[in-house]
N, C-alpha and C positions, 0 to 999 in steps of 0.2 A: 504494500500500500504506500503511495508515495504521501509524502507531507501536505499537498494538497486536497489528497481524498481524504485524508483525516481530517482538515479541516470542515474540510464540507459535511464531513460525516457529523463532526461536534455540533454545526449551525445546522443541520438538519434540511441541506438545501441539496436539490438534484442535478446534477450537471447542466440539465436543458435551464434550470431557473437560474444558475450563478450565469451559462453562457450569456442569457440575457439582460442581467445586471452588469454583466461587463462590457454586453455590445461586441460579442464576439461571436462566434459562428461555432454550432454545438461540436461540429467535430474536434475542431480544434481542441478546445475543452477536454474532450474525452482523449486526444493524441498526448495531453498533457497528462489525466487523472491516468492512465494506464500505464507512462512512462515510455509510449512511443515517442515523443519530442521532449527533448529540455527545454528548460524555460528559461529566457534568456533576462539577464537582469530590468532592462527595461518591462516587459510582460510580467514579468514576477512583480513588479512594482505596482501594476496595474492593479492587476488580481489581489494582489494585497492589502491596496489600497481599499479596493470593496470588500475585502474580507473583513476591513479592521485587524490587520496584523500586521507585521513587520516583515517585508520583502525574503530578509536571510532564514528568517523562520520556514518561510515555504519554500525553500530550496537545501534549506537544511543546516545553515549555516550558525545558528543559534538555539536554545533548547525552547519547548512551548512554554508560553505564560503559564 
């Protein structure tokens, strides 16, 4: 499970509902929750930013709140 699906897991939200809070296109989303694509710090910033977290948290870079 990558640091992102735990998030989403924790806020209880579906990949189709976060893709649409971020304005981004569901595949994508799910290329990221499955760990087909990296996420690049810019994108992680994005996504974090609507998660209410901290970019290096969902890529792994520091421990969860």
């Amino acid at each position: 499970m990558t640091k992102l699906h735990y998030v989403l897991k924790q806020r209880q939200l579906t990949g189709k509902r976060f893709a649409q809070m971020c304005g981004m296109s569901r595949s994508s989303i799910y290329k990221y929750l499955s760990g087909n694509r990296t996420l690049s710090l810019k994108t992680a910033r994005k996504l974090a930013y609507v998660l209410g977290v901290e970019a290096e948290e969902l890529v792994g870079l520091m421990p969860e709140r």
